[in-house]
C-alpha positions in Angstrom: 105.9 169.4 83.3 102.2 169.5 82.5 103.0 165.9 81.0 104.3 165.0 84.3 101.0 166.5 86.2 98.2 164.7 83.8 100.3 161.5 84.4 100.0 162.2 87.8 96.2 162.5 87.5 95.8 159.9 85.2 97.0 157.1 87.8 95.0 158.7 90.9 98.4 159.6 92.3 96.6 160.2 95.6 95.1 156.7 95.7 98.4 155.0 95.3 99.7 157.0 98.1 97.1 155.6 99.9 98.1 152.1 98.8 101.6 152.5 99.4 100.8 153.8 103.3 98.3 150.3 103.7 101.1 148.3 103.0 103.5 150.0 105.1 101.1 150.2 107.5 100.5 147.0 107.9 104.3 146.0 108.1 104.8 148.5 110.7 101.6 148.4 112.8 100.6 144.8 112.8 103.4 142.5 112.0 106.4 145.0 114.0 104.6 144.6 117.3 104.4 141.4 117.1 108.0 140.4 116.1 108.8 142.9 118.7 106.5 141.2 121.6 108.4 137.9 120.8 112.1 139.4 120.7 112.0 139.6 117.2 112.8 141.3 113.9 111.4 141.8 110.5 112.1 138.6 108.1 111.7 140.2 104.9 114.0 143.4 104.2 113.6 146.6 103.8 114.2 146.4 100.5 112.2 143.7 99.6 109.6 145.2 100.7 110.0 148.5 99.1 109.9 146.3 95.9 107.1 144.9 97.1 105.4 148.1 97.6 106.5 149.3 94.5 105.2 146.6 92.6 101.6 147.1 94.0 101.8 150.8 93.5 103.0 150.3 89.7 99.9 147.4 88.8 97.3 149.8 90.5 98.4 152.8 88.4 98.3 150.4 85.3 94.9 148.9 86.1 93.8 153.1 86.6 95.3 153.7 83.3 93.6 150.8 81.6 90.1 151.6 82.8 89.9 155.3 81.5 91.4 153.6 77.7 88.1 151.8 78.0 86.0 154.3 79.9 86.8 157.4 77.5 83.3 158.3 76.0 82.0 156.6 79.2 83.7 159.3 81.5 82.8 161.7 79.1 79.5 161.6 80.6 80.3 160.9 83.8 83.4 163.4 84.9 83.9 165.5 81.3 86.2 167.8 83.5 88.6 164.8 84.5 88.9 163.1 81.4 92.4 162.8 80.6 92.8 160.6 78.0 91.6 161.9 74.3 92.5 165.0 75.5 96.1 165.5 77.3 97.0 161.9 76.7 96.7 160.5 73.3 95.0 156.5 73.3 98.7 155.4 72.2 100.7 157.3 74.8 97.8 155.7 77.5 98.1 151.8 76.4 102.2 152.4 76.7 102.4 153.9 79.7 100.1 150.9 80.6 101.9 148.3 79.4 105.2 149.7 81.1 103.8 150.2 84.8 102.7 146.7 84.1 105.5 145.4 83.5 107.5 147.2 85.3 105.6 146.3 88.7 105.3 142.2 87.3 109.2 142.1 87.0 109.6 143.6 90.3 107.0 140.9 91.5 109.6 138.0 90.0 112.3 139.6 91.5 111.0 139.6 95.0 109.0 135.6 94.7 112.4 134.6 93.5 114.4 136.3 95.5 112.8 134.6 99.1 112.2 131.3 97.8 108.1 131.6 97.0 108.1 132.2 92.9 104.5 131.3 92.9 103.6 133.9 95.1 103.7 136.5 91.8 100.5 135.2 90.9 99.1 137.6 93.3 100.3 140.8 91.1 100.0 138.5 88.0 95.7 137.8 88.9 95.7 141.5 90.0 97.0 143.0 86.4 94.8 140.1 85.1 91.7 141.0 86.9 92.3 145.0 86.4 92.5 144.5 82.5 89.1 142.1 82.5 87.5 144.5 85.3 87.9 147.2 82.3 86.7 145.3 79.1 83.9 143.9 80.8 83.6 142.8 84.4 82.4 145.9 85.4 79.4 146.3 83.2 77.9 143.4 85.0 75.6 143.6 88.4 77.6 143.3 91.3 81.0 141.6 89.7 82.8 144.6 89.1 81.9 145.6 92.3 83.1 142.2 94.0 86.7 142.3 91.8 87.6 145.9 93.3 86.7 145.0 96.4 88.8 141.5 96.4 91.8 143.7 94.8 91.1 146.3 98.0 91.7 143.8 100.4 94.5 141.9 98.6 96.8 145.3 99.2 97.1 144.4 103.3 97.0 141.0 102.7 99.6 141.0 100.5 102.1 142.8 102.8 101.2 140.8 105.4 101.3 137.5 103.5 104.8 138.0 101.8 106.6 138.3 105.7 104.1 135.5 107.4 105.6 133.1 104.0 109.1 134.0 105.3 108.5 133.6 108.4 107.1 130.0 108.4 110.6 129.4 106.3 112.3 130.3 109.1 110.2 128.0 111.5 111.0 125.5 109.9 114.8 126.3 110.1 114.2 126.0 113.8 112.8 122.7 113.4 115.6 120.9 112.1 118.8 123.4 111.9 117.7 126.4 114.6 118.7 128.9 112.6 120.9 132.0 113.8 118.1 134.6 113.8 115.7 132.4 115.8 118.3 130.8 118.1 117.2 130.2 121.8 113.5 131.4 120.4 110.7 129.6 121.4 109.2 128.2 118.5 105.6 127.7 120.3 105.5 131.1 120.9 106.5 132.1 117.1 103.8 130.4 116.3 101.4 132.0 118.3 102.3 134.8 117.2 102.1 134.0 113.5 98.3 133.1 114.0 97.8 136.3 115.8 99.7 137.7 112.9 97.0 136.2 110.7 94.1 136.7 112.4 94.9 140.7 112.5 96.0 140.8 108.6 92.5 139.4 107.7 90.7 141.6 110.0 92.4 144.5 108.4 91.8 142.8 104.6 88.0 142.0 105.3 87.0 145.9 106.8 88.9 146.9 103.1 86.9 144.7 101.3 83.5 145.9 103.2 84.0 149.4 102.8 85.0 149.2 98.9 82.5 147.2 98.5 80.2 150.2 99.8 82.0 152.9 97.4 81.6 150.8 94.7 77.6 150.5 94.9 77.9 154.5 95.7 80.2 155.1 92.6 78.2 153.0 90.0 75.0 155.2 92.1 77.0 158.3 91.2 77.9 157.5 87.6 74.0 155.5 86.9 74.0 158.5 83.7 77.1 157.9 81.7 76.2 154.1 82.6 72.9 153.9 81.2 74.0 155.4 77.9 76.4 152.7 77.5 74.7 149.9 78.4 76.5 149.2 81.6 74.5 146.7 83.9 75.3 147.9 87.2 73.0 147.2 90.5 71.9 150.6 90.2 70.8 150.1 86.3 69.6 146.6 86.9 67.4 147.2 89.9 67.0 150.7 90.8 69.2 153.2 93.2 66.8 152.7 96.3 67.5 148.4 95.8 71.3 149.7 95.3 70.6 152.1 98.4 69.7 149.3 101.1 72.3 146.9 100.0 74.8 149.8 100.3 72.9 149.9 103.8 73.3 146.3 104.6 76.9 145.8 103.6 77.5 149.5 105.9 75.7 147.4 108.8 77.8 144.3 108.4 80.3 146.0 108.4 79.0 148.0 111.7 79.2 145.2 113.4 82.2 144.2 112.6 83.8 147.0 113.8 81.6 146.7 117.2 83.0 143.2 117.8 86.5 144.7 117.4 85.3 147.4 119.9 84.3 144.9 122.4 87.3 143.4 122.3 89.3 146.4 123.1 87.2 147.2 125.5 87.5 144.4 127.7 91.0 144.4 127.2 90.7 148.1 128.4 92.7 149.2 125.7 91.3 152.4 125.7 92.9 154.9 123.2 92.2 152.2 120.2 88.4 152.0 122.0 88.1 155.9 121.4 89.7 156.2 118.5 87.4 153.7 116.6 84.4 155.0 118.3 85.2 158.7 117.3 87.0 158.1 113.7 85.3 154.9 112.1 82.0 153.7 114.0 80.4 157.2 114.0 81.7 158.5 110.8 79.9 155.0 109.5 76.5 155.6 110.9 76.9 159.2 108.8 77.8 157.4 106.1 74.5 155.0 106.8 72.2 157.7 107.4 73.7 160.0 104.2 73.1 156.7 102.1 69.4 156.7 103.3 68.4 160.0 102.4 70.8 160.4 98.7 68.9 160.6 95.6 71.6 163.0 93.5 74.3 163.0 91.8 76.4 164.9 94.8 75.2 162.6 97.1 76.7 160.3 95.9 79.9 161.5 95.4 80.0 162.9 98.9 79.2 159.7 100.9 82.1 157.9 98.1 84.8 160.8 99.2 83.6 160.3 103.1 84.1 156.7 102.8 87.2 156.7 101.5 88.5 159.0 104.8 87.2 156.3 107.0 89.2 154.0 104.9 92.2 156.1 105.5 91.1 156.6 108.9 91.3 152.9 109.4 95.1 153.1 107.8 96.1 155.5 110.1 94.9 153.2 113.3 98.2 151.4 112.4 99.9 154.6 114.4 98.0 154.0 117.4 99.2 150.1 117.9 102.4 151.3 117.1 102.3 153.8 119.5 101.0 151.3 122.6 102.6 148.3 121.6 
């Protein structure tokens, strides 16, 4: 059982649950109202999706595993009360685990690119395996390219769900081109593909605010962690050019990312769609400007780790906006 429990730990159990309700999320609050607005149902499967899920649950817990093998004298330094491996997990038990959830989450990847028809779409879950295992050995020692790698990952998690049902989607439109397919029979096909650029638009949206806001945590972390860092020779923003440099473009990226989120607000406000208007004003704009003005005045460790923790609600606060469009759509 207490196996069971560091394992648990060991793959930020909480995080994936996070990254399982993005993706789900996004199928349910983004691409079901607009299936449903145009008389339509889902084109992937339930169960091709749950793989699908799964497989993006099972790379993330292998890229976690991967980066504390690496990071063990590191987060000795940094977290000595979390460190996991060395301790609980022996370095052998860590790399097989690791190479199992791997694998296990690739083959699920085949299985599903097969299975609809699109087998180069696994290179998304075969770059994100890649890029966790490089983002360990080295990329994140370097200024801002760790950073930039998590953040690209972040985002891939909604666009992947949303990209895997758009691809069988555009299969089917072109069944209505030249056989009119059963499932799309008597649809209009100019408004399918309205709403597929719709779809599009709102599935970048979502992946772009994912990228902002890790990018954010990630300057706040490597802020956090500047210590352990040092000692190792790690050449984080922070390291290279000081917290308060590391500070303002924490700041800057927060601001872009401000008014991005404004934009979206003016848009549902002349809409007058006014429940997603207060609940973006109430749980993501103003918990923002906190985030911007506890940035501002940080200079410890705690700081640090209690803007990361705040933005990573907002983050979830953003996931659970899916609930509102689902609600009023």
């Amino acid at each position: 059982m207490k196996f069971i429990v560091d394992f648990l730990r060991l793959i930020r159990f909480p995080n994936l649950v996070i990254i399982l309700l993005t993706q789900y999320a996004v199928r349910f609050g983004i691409i079901y109202p607009f299936l449903r607005q145009a008389g339509l149902d889902f084109f992937l499967s339930e169960k091709l999706f749950a793989f699908l899920a799964l497989s993006t649950v099972s790379i993330a817990a292998a890229g976690y595993i991967i980066n504390d093998y690496f990071d063990v004298k590191l987060d000795y330094v940094n977290k000595p009360n979390q460190t996991l491996i060395g301790k609980n997990i022996s370095r052998r038990q860590a790399m097989f685990l690791h190479i199992i959830t791997n694998a296990f989450g690739l083959l699920l990847a085949i299985y599903i690119a097969f299975k609809i028809g699109h087998p180069l779409l696994v290179l998304f879950q075969l770059i994100s395996a890649i890029l966790l295992w490089f983002y360990s050995v080295s990329l994140k020692k370097q200024v801002l390219v760790g950073n930039l790698s998590i953040a690209a990952l972040t985002a891939l998690v909604p666009f992947t769900a949303g990209y895997y049902e758009v691809a069988v989607m555009f299969d089917e439109v072109r069944e209505v081109g030249s056989y009119a397919s059963e499932s799309l029979a008597a649809r209009s096909l100019g408004s399918l593909l309205f709403s597929i650029q719709y779809l599009i638009y709102w599935i970048f949206g979502y992946s772009i605010f994912a990228f902002l806001l890790s990018m954010i945590r990630e300057i706040i972390k490597d802020c956090e962690d500047i210590k352990g860092d040092e000692a190792f020779n790690c050449k984080t923003l922070p390291i290279v050019f000081g917290i308060p440099s590391a500070k303002k473009v924490a700041i800057g990226i927060a601001i872009l990312t401000f008014a991005f989120i404004l934009l979206v607000e003016w848009i549902q406000f002349i809409s007058k769609d006014w429940p997603s208007l207060l609940y973006f004003i109430l749980l993501v704009s103003l918990p923002l400007l906190w985030v911007v003005w506890k940035i501002s005045k940080a200079s410890e460790k705690k700081h640090f780790f209690i803007i990361s923790q705040a933005i990573k609600i907002i983050m979830l606060f953003g996931i659970l906006y899916i609930i509102v469009i689902y609600s009023y759509s």
